[in-house]
C-alpha positions in Angstrom: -55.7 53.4 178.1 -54.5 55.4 174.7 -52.9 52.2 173.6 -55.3 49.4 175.1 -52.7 48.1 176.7 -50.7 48.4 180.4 -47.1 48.1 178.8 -45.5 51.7 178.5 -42.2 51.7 176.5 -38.8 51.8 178.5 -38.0 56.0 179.2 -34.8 55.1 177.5 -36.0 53.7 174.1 -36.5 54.9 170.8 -40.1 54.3 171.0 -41.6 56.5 173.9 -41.2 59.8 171.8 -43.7 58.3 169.8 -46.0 57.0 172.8 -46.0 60.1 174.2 -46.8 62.2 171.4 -49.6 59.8 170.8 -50.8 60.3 174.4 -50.3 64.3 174.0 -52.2 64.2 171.1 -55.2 63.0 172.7 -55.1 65.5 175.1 -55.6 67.9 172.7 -58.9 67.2 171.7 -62.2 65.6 172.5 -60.7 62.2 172.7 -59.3 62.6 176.7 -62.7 62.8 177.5 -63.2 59.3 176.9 -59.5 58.1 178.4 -60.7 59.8 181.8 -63.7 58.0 181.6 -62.0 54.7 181.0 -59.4 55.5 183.6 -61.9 56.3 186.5 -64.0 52.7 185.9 -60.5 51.1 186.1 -59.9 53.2 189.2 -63.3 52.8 190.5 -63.4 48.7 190.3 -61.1 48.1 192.9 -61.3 48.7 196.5 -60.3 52.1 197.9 -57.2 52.5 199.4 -56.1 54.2 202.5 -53.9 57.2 202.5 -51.3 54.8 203.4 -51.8 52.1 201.2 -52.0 54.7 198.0 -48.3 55.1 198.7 -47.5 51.6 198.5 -46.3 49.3 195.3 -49.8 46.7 196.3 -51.9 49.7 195.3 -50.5 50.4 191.9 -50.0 46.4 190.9 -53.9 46.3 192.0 -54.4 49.0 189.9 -52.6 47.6 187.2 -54.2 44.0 187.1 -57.6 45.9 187.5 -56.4 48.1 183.8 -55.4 45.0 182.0 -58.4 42.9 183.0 -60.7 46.5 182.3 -58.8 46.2 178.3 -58.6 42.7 177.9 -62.4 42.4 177.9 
Protein backbone atom coordinates (compact mmCIF):
# COMPACT_ATOMS: atom_id res chain seq x y z
CA UNK A 1 0.00 0.00 0.00
CA UNK A 2 3.12 2.53 0.76
CA UNK A 3 4.24 1.99 -2.76
CA UNK A 4 0.81 1.44 -4.74
CA UNK A 5 1.92 -1.58 -5.71
CA UNK A 6 1.90 -5.61 -4.50
CA UNK A 7 5.61 -6.20 -5.65
CA UNK A 8 7.97 -6.14 -2.49
CA UNK A 9 11.75 -6.22 -3.42
CA UNK A 10 13.58 -9.73 -3.05
CA UNK A 11 14.97 -9.80 1.04
CA UNK A 12 18.20 -10.34 -0.66
CA UNK A 13 18.50 -7.23 -2.93
CA UNK A 14 20.05 -3.93 -2.67
CA UNK A 15 16.73 -2.37 -2.85
CA UNK A 16 14.67 -3.51 0.31
CA UNK A 17 16.74 -1.30 2.75
CA UNK A 18 15.26 1.34 0.93
CA UNK A 19 11.65 -0.12 0.80
CA UNK A 20 11.66 -0.65 4.22
CA UNK A 21 12.87 2.47 5.46
CA UNK A 22 10.26 4.01 3.29
CA UNK A 23 7.56 1.78 4.94
CA UNK A 24 9.23 2.66 8.56
CA UNK A 25 8.93 6.06 7.78
CA UNK A 26 5.42 6.15 7.44
CA UNK A 27 4.95 4.56 10.48
CA UNK A 28 6.28 7.25 12.17
CA UNK A 29 3.80 9.77 11.45
CA UNK A 30 0.28 10.54 10.51
CA UNK A 31 0.56 8.87 7.29
CA UNK A 32 -0.11 4.99 8.71
CA UNK A 33 -3.29 6.11 9.46
CA UNK A 34 -4.29 6.20 5.96
CA UNK A 35 -2.22 2.72 4.97
CA UNK A 36 -4.40 0.94 7.67
CA UNK A 37 -7.32 2.31 6.23
CA UNK A 38 -6.42 1.23 2.73
CA UNK A 39 -5.30 -2.12 4.03
CA UNK A 40 -8.61 -2.99 5.88
CA UNK A 41 -10.89 -2.12 2.56
CA UNK A 42 -8.53 -4.47 0.72
CA UNK A 43 -8.96 -6.93 3.60
CA UNK A 44 -12.57 -6.22 3.92
CA UNK A 45 -13.57 -6.83 -0.05
CA UNK A 46 -13.00 -10.30 -0.03
CA UNK A 47 -14.85 -13.04 1.69
CA UNK A 48 -13.80 -14.02 5.13
CA UNK A 49 -11.82 -16.86 5.74
CA UNK A 50 -12.02 -19.67 8.16
CA UNK A 51 -9.46 -20.17 10.76
CA UNK A 52 -8.30 -22.77 8.52
CA UNK A 53 -8.29 -21.25 5.35
CA UNK A 54 -6.30 -18.03 6.82
CA UNK A 55 -3.40 -20.54 7.08
CA UNK A 56 -3.55 -21.50 3.62
CA UNK A 57 -1.49 -19.98 0.29
CA UNK A 58 -5.55 -19.38 -1.47
CA UNK A 59 -6.07 -16.94 1.23
CA UNK A 60 -3.07 -14.77 0.75
CA UNK A 61 -3.15 -14.96 -3.36
CA UNK A 62 -7.01 -13.85 -2.76
CA UNK A 63 -5.67 -11.27 -0.79
CA UNK A 64 -3.27 -10.30 -3.11
CA UNK A 65 -5.37 -10.07 -6.34
CA UNK A 66 -7.99 -8.24 -4.07
CA UNK A 67 -4.66 -5.43 -3.26
CA UNK A 68 -3.65 -5.05 -6.87
CA UNK A 69 -7.20 -4.73 -8.16
CA UNK A 70 -7.89 -2.18 -4.82
CA UNK A 71 -4.43 0.01 -6.41
CA UNK A 72 -4.91 -0.43 -9.97
CA UNK A 73 -8.17 1.50 -9.84
Amino acid sequence: VVFGKVETPDPSSKKITAYCDKVLKTLLNEEYIENFKTCQRIIDSIEMPTDDQIKRGKYTSELKEAAEKFLNK
